[in-house]
C-alpha positions in Angstrom: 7.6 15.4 0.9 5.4 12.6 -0.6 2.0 12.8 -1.6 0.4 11.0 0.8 -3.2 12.8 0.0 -5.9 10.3 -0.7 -6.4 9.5 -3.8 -8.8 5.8 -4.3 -12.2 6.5 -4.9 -13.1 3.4 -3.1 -10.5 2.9 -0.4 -12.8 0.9 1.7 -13.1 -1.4 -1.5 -9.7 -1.5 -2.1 -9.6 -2.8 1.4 -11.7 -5.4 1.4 -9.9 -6.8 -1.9 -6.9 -6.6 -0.3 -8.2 -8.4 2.8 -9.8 -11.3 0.4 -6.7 -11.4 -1.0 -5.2 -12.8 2.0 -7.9 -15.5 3.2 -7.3 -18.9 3.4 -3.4 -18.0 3.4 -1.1 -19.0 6.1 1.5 -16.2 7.7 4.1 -17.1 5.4 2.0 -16.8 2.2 0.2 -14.0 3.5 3.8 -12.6 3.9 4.8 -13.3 0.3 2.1 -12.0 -1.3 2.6 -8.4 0.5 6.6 -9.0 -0.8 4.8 -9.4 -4.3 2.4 -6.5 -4.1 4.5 -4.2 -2.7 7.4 -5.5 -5.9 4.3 -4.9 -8.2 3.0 -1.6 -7.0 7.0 -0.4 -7.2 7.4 -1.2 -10.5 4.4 0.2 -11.3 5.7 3.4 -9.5 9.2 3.3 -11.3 10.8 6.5 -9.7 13.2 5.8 -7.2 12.8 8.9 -5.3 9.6 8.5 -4.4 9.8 5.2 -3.8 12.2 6.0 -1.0 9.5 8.9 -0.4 6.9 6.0 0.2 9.1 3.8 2.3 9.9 6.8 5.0 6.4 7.7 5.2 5.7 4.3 5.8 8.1 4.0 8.4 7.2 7.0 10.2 3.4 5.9 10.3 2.5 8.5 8.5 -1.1 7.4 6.4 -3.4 9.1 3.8 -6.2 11.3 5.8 -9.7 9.9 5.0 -11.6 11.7 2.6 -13.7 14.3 4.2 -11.3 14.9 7.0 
């Protein structure tokens, strides 16, 4: 099972970057820039296996309680 605990200390931070990251950027570059993130945060993870971890959580909706939950 993949560690889906969370684990930012400022998730709601995170967020917002994320969300700035994406203004002033049509659906299709919006799009390409989640292709790049996701490319970059997979190397970054480098194993395989829980890579394919991460993809069938994502697929089944599963997300990271809140902290405090």
């Amino acid at each position: 099972m993949t560690d889906i605990a969370a684990h930012l200390t400022d998730a709601d931070g995170f967020y917002e970057q994320l969300l700035d990251a994406h203004l002033g950027l049509d659906e299709q570059a919006s799009a390409l820039l989640n292709a790049k993130l996701i490319l970059v945060m997979a190397n970054h993870i480098g194993d395989p296996m829980a890579l394919s971890r991460c993809i069938e959580a994502a697929k089944a909706g599963d997300a990271p309680p809140q902290k405090g939950d």
